[in-house]
C-alpha positions in Angstrom: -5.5 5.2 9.9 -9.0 5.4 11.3 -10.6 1.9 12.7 -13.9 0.8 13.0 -15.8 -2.1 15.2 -16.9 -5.5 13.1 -19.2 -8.0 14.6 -19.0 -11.8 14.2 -22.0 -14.2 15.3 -20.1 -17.3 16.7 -20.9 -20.0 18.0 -19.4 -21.6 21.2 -17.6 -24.4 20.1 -16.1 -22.2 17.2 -14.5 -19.8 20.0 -11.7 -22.3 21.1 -10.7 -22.6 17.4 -10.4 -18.4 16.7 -8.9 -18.0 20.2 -6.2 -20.6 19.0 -5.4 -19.3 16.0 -5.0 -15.6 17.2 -3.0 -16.6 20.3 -0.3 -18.5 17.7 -0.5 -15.6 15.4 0.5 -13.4 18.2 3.5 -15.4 19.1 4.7 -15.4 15.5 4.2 -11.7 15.0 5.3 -10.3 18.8 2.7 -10.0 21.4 2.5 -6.5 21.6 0.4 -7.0 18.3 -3.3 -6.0 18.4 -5.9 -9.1 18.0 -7.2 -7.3 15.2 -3.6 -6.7 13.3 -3.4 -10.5 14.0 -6.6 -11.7 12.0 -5.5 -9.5 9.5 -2.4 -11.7 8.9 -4.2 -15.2 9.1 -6.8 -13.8 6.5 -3.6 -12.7 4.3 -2.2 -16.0 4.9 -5.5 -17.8 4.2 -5.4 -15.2 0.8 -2.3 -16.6 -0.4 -3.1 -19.8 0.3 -6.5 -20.0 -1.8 -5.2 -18.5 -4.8 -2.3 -20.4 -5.6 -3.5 -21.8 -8.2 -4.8 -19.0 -10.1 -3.1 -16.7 -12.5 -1.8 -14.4 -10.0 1.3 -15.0 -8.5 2.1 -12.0 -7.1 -0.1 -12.6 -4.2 1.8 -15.9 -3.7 4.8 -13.8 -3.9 3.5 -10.9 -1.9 2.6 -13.0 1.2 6.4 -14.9 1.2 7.4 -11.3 1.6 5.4 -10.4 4.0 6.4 -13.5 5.9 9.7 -13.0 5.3 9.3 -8.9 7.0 8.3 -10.7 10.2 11.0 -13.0 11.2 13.7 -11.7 13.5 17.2 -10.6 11.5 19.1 -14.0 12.9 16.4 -16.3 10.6 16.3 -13.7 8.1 19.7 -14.4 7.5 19.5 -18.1 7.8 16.8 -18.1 5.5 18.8 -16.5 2.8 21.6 -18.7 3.4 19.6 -21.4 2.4 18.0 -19.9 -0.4 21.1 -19.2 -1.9 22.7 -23.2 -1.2 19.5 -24.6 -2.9 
């Protein structure tokens, strides 16, 4: 997969804001996880968020998956316990 450099103009009081949401993104996903790997996932997130209410609900459905894919096999588990009672 080849990578390439983006630039963002910020401004300084939006720095605390980014900085906060990437370093909680990293704990969710495992800090060994790249900064860039981790805005990918809040945009995704943000994605699935802003089109639930349009006709496509596999992007709904895509991101609980994805979600899903990232917790350890213990709340996997737990998860699907609960599914399965409801």
């Amino acid at each position: 997969m080849s990578s390439y450099m983006m630039y963002f103009k910020l401004y300084k009081g939006q720095i605390p804001v980014i900085e906060q949401a990437l370093e909680i993104a990293a704990r969710m996903l495992g800090s060994d996880k790249s900064r860039g790997y981790c805005l990918e996932m809040i945009c995704a997130d943000f994605l699935a968020g802003a089109n639930l209410g349009k006709d496509e609900p596999d992007t709904f459905l895509n991101a609980l998956h994805r979600c899903f894919c990232l917790l350890p096999n213990a709340q996997q588990a737990t998860f699907l316990q609960r599914l399965t009672a409801a």
